[in-house]
C-alpha atoms as one frame of an Amber mdcrd trajectory, in Angstrom:
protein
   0.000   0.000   0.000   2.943   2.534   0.749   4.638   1.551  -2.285   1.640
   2.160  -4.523   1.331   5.767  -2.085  -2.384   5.324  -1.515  -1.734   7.965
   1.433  -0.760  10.255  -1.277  -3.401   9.911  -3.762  -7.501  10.679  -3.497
  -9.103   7.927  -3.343 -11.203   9.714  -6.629  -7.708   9.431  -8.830  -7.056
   6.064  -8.425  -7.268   3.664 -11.334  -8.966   0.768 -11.746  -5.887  -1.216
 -10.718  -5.199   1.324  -8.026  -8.908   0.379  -6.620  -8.901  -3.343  -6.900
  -5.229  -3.386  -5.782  -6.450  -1.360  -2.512  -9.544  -3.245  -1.512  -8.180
  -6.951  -1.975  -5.153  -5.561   0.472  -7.773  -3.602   2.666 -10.006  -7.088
   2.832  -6.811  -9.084   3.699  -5.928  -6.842   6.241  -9.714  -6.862   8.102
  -9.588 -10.819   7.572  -5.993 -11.308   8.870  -7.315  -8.963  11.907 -10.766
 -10.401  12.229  -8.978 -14.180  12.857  -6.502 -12.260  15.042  -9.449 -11.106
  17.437 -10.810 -14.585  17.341  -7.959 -16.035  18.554  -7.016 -13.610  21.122
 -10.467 -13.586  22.664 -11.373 -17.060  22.425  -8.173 -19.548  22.235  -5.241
 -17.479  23.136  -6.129 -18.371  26.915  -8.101 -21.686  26.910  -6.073 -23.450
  24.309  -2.560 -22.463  26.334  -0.985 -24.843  28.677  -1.550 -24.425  32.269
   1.499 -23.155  33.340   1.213 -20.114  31.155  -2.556 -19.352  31.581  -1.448
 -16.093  34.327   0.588 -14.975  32.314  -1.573 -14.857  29.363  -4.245 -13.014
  31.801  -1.839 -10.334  32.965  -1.230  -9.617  28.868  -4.782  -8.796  28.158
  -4.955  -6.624  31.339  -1.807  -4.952  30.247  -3.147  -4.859  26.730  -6.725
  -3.988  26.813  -6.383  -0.301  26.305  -5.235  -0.974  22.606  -7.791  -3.831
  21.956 -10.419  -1.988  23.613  -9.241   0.515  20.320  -9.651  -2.493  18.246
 -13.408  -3.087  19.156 -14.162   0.911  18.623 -14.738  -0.938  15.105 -17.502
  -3.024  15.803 -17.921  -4.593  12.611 -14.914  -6.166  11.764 -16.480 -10.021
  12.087 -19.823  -9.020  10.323 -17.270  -7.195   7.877 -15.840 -10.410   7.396
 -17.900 -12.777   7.199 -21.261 -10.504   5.021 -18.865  -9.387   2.413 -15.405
 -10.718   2.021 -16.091 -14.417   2.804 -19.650 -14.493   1.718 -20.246 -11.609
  -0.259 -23.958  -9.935   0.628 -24.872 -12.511   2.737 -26.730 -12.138   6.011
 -27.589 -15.082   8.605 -26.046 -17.742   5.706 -28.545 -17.190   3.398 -30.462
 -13.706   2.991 -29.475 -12.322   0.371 -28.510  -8.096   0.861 -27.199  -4.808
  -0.362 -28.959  -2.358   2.465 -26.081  -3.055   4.590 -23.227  -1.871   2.105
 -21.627   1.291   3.556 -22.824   1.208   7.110 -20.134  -1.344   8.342 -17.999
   0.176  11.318 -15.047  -1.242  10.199 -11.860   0.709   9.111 -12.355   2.250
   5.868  -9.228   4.828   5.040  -5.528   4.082   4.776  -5.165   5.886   7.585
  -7.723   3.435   9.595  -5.469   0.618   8.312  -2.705   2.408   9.370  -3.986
   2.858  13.245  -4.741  -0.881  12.904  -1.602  -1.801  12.162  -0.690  -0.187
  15.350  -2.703  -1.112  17.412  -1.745  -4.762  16.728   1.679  -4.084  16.883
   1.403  -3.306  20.377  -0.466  -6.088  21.293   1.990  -8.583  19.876   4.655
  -6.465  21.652   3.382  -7.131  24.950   2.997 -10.615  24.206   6.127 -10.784
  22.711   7.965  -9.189  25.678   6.205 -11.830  28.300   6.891 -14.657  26.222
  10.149 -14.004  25.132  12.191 -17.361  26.055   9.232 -19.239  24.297   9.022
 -16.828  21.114  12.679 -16.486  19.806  11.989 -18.430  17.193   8.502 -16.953
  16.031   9.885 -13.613  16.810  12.864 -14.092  14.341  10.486 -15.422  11.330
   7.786 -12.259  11.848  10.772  -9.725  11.978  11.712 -10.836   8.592   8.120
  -9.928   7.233   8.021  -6.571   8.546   8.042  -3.543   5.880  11.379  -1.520
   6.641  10.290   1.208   4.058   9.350   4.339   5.976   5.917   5.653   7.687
   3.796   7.799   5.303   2.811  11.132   5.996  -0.188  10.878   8.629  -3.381
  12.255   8.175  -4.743  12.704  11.578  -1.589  15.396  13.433  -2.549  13.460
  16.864  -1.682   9.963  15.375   1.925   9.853  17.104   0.809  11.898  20.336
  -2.082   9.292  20.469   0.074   6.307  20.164   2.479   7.661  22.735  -0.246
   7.778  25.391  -1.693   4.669  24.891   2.060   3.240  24.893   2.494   5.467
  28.063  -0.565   3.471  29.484   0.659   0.147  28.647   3.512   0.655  30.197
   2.126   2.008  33.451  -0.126  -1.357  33.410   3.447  -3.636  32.882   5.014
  -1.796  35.390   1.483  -2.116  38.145   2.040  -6.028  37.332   5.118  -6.060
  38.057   6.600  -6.863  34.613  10.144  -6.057  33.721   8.836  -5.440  30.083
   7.807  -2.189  28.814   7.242  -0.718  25.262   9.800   1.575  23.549   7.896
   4.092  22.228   9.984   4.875  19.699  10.191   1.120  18.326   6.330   1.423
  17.298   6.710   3.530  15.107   9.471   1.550  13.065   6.836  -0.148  11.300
């Protein structure tokens, strides 16, 4: 998306390339996400061992801040599963276009953008408490990460924004007693 400088263009002046190129990414992205937010919530914890089920509780204290900024788009699952898995389909079979447009689901490169974020932090965190366990992983996901530079933001409050809620994670690692914390400045080496 940086490379094709979709932050630089109106959305208007894109081509027909430009368009299809940017919504198959922008679905990716809010499917990759939506399976993220399943797993989190609902096997992240009860599929874990035992001996690492406290841990795993202390990261979603720590993190909820940032994933309660996650689930400010409501619609990510419907999203999902009403138009990029089963296009215009509501409750498996209805058939429906009245929905189109009224998702709550991030919409601008920008949105994207604060996603990307957002789960960056949260893997941090994890990262950070599961360290000895995650060398490995930790060494295959660093070689996937884009090392071109940030685009111009949008919103002027995107990097004072980020800083607080990194501020706030870190005041939560440091009230349980972690010896992690986030480097504020590492987040936005994305």
């Amino acid at each position: 998306m940086i490379d094709n400088e979709y932050h630089k263009k109106e959305s208007t002046k894109w081509s027909k390339k430009d368009t299809i190129h940017y919504v198959a990414l922008s679905f990716y992205i809010i499917m990759d996400v939506n399976s993220y937010l399943d797993e989190y919530d609902n096997f992240f914890e009860s599929g874990a061992e035992t001996e690492f089920k406290p841990r795993i509780r202390i990261v979603k204290k720590i993190a909820k801040p940032v994933v309660d900024r996650l689930r400010k788009w409501k619609d990510i699952k419907n999203f999902r599963n009403q138009i990029i898995a089963h296009p215009w389909r509501i409750n498996g079979s209805e058939f429906s276009l009245k929905n189109l447009g009224l998702y709550n689901t991030p919409r601008t490169f920008h949105d994207l953008l604060y996603l990307q974020t957002y789960l960056e932090i949260v893997q941090t965190v994890i990262n950070a408490e599961f360290e000895e366990e995650s060398k490995h992983v930790n060494q295959y996901i660093s070689s996937l990460k884009n090392n071109s530079n940030t685009p111009p933001v949008a919103n002027p409050n995107f990097e004072s924004e980020i800083r607080t809620l990194v501020q706030e994670i870190n005041e939560r690692c440091k009230k349980e007693s972690r010896i992690y914390y986030i480097d504020e400045e590492a987040i936005f080496i994305l």
